[in-house]
N, C-alpha and C positions, 0 to 999 in steps of 0.2 A: 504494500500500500504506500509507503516511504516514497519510497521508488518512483511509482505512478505520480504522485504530488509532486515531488520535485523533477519530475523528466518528461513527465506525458502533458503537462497542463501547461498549455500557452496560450492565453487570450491579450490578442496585440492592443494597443491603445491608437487610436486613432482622433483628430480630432474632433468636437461634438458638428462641426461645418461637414465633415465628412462623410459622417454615418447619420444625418438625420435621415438623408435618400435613403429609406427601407431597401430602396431598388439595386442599391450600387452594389458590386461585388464587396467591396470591405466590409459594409453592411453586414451582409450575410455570413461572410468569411468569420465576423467578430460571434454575430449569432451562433452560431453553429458550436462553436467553439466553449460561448459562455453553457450552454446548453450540455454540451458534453463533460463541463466542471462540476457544472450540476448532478448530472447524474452520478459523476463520483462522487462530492461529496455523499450523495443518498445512501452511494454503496459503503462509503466506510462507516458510516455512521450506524447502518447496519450489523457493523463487529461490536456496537456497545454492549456490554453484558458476556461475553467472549474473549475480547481482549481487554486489556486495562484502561481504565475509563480515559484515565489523564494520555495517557497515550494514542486512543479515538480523537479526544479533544482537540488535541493538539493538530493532530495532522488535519481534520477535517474544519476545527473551527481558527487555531490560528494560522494554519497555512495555507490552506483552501480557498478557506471564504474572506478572511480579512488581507491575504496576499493577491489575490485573482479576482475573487467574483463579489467584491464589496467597492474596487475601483472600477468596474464594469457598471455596476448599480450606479453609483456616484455619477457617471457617465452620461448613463440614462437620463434624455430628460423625462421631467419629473410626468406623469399620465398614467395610461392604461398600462402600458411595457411595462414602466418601472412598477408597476405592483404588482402584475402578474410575476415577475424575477422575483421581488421579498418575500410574495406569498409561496413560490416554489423553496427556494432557499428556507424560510420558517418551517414549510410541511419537512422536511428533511431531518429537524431538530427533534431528538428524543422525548419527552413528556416529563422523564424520571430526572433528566438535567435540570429541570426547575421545580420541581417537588420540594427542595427543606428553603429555595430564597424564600427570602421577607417582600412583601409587598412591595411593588416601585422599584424593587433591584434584580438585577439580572447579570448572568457571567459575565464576568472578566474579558473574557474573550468576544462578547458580543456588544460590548459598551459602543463599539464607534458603528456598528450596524444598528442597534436601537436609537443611538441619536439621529440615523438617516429617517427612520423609521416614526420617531417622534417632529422629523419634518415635515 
């Protein structure tokens, strides 16, 4: 899984003049790409309960999502995209990872994705 996160996942940055055109090949080139970060994240997240939590966490939330597919989000302008990405990236997130926080707080690792989120 290591591995895959640091080798397999490339989502290029282009700028927002670039990729508004849905139509253009960068466009799509960048889609395709966040899309398939995603569906890893899902997969490692999957190993929660399997492998060791903090070691899921890490790969899947601080390298995954707040290295890749949290500047892609950022990206996005703000609309229908950008929520359909948060709402896929959130379904991916275990249940059990927020079962003992306290009201109003939320991981460590998800702080700079809830503040897009409380945007």
């Amino acid at each position: 899984m290591k591995k895959s996160v640091e080798e397999d996942v490339f989502i290029p940055l282009y700028p927002k003049s670039t990729v508004e055109d849905r139509s253009s090949l960068r466009s799509k080139f960048q889609e395709r790409r966040f899309w398939s970060a995603v569906k890893l994240l899902s997969n490692v997240v999957l190993w929660d309960g399997i492998v060791q939590e903090d070691k899921v966490r890490d790969l899947g939330l601080s390298k995954l999502l707040n290295r890749y597919l949290l500047l892609n989000i950022l990206n996005t302008p703000l609309g229908l995209d950008n929520i359909e990405k948060c709402n896929k990236v959130v379904a991916c997130l275990p249940e059990r990872w927020f079962q003992d926080l306290k009201g109003g707080s939320t991981l460590p690792e998800l702080h700079n994705f809830s503040q897009h989120l409380l945007q």
